[in-house]
C-alpha positions as CSV (number, residue, x, y, z in Angstrom):
1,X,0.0,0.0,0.0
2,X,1.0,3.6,-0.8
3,X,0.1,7.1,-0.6
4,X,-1.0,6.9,3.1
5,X,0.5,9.5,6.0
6,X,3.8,9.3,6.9
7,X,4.3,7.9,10.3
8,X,0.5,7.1,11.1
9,X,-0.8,3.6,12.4
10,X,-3.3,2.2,10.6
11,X,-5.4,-0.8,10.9
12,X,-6.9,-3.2,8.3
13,X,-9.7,-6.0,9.0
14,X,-11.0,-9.3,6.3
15,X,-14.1,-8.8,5.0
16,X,-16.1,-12.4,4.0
17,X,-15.6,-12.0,0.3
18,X,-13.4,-10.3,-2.4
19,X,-12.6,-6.3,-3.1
20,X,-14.0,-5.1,-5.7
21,X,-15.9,-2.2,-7.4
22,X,-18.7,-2.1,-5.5
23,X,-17.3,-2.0,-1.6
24,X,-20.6,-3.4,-0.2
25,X,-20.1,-6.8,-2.7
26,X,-17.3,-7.8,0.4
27,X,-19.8,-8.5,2.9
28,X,-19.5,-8.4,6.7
29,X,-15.8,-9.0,8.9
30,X,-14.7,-12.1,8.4
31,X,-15.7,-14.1,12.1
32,X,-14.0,-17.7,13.0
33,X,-17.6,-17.7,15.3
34,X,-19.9,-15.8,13.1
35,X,-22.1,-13.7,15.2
36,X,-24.5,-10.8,15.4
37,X,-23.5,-10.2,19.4
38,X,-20.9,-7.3,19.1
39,X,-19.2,-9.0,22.0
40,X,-17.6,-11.4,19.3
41,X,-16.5,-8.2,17.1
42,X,-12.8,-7.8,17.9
43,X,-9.2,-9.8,17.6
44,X,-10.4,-13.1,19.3
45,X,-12.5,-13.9,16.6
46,X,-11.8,-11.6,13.5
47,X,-9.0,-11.2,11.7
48,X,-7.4,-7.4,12.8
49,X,-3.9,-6.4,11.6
50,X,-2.2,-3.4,12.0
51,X,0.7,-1.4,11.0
52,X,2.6,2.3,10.5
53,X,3.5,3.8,7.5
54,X,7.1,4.3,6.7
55,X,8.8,7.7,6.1
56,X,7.5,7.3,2.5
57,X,3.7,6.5,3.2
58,X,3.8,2.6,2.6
59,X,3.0,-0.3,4.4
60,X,4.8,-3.2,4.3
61,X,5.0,-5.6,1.1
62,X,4.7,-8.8,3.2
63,X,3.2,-9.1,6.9
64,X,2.9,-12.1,8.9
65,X,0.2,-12.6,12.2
66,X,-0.9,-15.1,14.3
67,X,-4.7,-15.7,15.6
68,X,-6.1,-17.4,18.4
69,X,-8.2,-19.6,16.4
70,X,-5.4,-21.2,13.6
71,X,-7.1,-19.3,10.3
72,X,-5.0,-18.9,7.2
73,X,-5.6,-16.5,4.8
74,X,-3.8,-16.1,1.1
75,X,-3.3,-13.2,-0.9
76,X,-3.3,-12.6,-5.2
């Protein structure tokens, strides 16, 4: 990712389905436990990552994270 601030923490969440065009095609947060009870809206059972832009406004080409609940996600 580019053209974000310098310096500023950011955080990113999975949504259930793909990107595309039309934002509302990706559906809710992705939920080990899916729920409608916002106490299961959070790191224990979504998949939260965050980061800081470097001195040029990027993020990271290649980030790694661990959940409780042994997901694995892959990226194209």
């Amino acid at each position: 990712m580019t053209g974000m601030k310098p310096g500023h923490a950011y955080g990113v969440h999975v949504h259930r389905e793909p990107c595309g065009a039309d934002p509302e095609a990706a559906g809710g947060h992705y939920q080990h436990r899916p729920s409608g009870d916002p106490h299961h809206v959070g790191p224990h059972n979504e998949v939260w990552l965050s980061f800081t832009a470097d001195r040029q406004g990027a993020g990271a080409r290649v980030a790694r994270f661990t959940v409780p609940f042994g997901w694995v996600a892959a990226s194209g």
